[in-house]
C-alpha positions in Angstrom: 31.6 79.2 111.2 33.6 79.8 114.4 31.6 77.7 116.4 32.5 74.8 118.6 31.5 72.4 116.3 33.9 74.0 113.6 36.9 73.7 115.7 35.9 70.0 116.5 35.5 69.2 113.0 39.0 70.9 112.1 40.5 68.9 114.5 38.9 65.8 113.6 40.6 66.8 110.1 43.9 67.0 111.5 44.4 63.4 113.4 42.8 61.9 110.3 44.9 63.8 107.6 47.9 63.6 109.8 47.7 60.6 111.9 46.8 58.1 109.2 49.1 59.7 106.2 52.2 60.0 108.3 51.4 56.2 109.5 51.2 55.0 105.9 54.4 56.2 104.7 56.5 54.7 107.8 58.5 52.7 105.7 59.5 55.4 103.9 60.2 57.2 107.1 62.3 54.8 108.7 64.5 54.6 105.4 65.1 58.4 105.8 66.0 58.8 109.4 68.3 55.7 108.6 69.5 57.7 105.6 70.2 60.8 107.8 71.4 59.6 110.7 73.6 56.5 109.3 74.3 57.9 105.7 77.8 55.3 105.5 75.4 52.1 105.5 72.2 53.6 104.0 73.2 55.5 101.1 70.1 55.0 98.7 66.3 54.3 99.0 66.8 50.9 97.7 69.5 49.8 99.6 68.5 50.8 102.4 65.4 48.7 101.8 67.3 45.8 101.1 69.3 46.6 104.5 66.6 46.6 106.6 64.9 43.6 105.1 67.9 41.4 105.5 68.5 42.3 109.1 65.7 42.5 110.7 62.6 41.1 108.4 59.5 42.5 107.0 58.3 44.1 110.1 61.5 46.1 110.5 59.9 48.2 107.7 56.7 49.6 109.8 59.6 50.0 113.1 57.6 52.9 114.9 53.9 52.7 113.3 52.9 53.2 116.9 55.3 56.5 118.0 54.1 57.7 114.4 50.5 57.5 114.6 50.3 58.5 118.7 52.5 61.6 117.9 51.0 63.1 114.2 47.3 62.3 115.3 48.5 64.9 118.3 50.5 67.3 116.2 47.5 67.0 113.3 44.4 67.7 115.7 46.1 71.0 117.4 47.8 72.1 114.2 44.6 72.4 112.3 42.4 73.4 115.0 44.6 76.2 116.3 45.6 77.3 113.0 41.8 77.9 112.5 41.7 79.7 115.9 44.7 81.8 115.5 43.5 83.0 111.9 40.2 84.3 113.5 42.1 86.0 116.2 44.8 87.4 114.4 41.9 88.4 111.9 40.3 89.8 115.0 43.1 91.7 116.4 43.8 93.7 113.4 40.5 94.3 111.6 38.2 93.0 108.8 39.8 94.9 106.5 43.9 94.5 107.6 43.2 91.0 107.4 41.4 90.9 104.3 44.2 93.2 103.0 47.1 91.5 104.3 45.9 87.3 104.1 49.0 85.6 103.9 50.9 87.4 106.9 47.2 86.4 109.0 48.1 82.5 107.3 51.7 82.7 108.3 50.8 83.8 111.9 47.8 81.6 112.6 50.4 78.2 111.1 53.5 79.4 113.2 51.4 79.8 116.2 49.7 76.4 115.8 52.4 74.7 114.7 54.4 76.2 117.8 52.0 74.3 120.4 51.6 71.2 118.1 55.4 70.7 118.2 55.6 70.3 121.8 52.8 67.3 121.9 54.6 65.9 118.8 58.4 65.7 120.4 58.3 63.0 122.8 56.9 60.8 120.0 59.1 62.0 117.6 62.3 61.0 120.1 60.8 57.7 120.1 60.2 56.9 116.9 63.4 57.7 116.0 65.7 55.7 118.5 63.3 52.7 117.6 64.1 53.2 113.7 67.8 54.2 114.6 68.7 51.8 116.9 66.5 48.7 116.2 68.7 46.5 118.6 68.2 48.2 121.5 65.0 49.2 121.7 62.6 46.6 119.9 59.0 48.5 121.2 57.5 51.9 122.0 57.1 51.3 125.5 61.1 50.2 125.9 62.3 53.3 123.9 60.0 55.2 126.4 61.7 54.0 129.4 64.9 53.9 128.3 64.7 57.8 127.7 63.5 58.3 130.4 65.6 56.3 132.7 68.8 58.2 130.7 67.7 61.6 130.7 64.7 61.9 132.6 61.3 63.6 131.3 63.7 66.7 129.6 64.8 63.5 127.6 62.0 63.8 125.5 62.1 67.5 124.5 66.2 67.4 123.9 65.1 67.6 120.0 62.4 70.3 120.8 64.3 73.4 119.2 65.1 71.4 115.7 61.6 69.9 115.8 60.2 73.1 115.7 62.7 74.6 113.6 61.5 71.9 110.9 58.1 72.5 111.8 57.1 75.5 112.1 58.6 77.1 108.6 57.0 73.6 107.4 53.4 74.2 108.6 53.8 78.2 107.5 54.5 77.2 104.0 52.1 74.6 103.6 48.8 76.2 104.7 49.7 80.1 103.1 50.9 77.8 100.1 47.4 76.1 100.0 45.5 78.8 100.4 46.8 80.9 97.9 46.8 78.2 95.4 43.1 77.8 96.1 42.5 80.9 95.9 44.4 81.0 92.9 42.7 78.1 90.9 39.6 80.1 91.6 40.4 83.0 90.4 42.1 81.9 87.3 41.1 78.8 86.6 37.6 77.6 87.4 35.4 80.2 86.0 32.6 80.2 88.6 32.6 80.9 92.5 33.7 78.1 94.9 29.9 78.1 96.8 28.6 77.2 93.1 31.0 74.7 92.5 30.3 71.1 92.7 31.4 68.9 95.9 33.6 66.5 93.5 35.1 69.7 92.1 35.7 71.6 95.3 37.7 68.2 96.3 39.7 67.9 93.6 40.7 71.7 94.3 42.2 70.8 97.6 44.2 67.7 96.0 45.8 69.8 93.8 46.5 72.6 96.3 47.1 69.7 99.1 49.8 68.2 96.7 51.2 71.5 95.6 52.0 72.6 99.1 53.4 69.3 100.5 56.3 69.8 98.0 56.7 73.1 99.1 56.7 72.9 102.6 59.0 69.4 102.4 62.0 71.6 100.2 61.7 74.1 103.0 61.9 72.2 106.4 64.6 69.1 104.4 67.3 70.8 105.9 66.1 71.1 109.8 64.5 67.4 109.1 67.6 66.1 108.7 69.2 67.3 111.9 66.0 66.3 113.9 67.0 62.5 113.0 71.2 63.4 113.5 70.5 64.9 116.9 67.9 61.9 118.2 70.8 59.4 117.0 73.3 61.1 118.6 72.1 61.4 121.7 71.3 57.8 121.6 75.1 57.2 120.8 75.4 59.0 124.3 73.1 57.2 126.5 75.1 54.0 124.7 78.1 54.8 125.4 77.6 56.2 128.6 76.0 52.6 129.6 78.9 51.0 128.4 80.9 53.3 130.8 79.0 52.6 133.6 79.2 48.8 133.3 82.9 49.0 133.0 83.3 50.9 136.0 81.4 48.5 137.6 82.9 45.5 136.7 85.8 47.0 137.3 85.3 47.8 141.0 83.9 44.1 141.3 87.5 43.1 140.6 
C-alpha cells in the first residue's frame, strides 16, 4: 500500500481535491478576505457582491483564480501525500499495536506534520492572492502583486503571513483528516452493516461525501478565527508598503523643489 505509486496517487488526490475546489469557490473567497480585511465597506455576502460588481465588473469576482489554484494544487499534493507518509511513520515509530491503539493521536500527528510543510509552499500564493483581492487598484495581475512584494519587502515578503497561515492551517488540516477518519470509521461500524472491502464502489463514495462534508465544517469553525487574521495581516502590510510609497515620493518631490 506504501508503495511509490501510493504516494503518487495521494498526491494526485490532493492538487485535484485542493487545487480545483479552492479555485471554484474564488468568488466566495474574495468576498471574505474583503469582509475581513475591509469589514466598514463589506459588511454582508451580498453587498459585498454588489460592491465588487459595480466597481470593477464581472471579472473582479474570480480576482486571484491564478494565486488560488498555483498555491492549493501545492498545499493539496504535499498535504495529502505527507499526511500518508507521516501516518506510516509515526505508525512505524511506535508499533502496530500503539498505533492501532491510539489512531487519532497517529491522525493528528501525520496532518500537523503535513500540513506544517504544505504551509510553507502555500504562503507566497496566499500573500498574493490576497493583495490582488484586497487592493484591486494596485495590483491588477499575479505577476504585478509578485513584484511588488518583492520589490517592498524582498523574498521574506512572502512568508511575513507564515506564522498565521499555519496557525490556520495546521489545527485546520488536524481536524479535518482525524474528523474524517473517524466518521468513516464510524459510519462503518454503526451504520452500514457489512465491511468496507464488501461494500460497493458507489457506496464506499458516498461514505467519503458524507465524511468529506462532515469534516469541512469542522475544520472551517476551528481555523475561522486564525483565517481571519491571515487576510487582516496581508492587508495591513499592504497598507504599509502604500503608505511607505507615498512617503517616498513625497520626499522626493520634495527634494526636487
Amino acid at each position: 500500500m506504501h508503495a511509490f505509486d501510493f504516494y503518487a496517487t495521494c498526491t494526485l488526490g490532493g492538487v485535484i481535491s485542493c487545487g480545483l475546489t479552492h479555485t471554484g469557490v474564488t468568488p466566495l473567497d474574495n468576498i471574505k478576505c474583503n469582509m475581513q480585511a475591509n469589514p466598514s465597506r463589506y459588511k454582508s455576502i451580498s453587498s459585498g457582491f454588489n460592491k465588487l460588481l459595480n466597481k470593477h465588473g464581472m471579472g473582479a469576482l474570480f480576482r486571484g483564480w491564478v494565486p488560488t489554484f498555483l498555491g492549493y494544487s501545492s498545499q493539496g499534493a504535499l498535504k495529502f501525500g505527507f499526511y500518508e507518509f507521516f501516518k506510516e511513520f509515526y505508525s512505524d515509530i511506535v508499533g502496530t499495536q500503539n498505533a492501532e491503539k491510539h489512531k487519532t493521536l497517529i491522525y493528528l500527528a501525520g496532518s500537523a506534520s503535513a500540513e506544517f510543510i504544505a504551509g510553507i509552499a502555500l504562503c507566497p500564493f496566499e500573500a498574493i492572492k490576497v493583495r490582488m483581492q484586497t487592493s484591486p487598484d494596485l495590483a491588477k495581475g499575479s505577476l504585478q502583486a509578485f513584484y511588488q512584494i518583492l520589490a517592498s519587502g524582498g523574498c521574506s515578503g512572502l512568508y511575513k503571513g507564515l506564522v498565521p497561515l499555519w496557525g490556520r492551517q495546521i489545527p485546520y488540516t488536524m481536524v479535518k483528516f482525524a474528523c474524517f477518519e473517524k466518521t468513516v470509521e464510524s459510519i462503518y461500524k454503526y451504520a452500514i452493516p457489512i465491511p468496507k472491502e464488501e461494500c460497493p464502489k458507489a457506496v464506499q463514495l458516498g461514505v467519503s461525501f458524507a465524511a468529506g462534508y462532515i469534516a469541512g465544517i469542522s475544520c472551517a469553525l476551528v481555523s475561522h478565527p486564525a483565517d481571519n487574521l491571515v487576510s487582516v495581516l496581508n492587508s495591513f502590510l499592504n497598507l504599509c508598503r502604500q503608505l511607505r510609497s507615498w512617503v517616498w515620493l513625497h520626499c522626493s518631490q520634495e527634494v526636487c523643489h
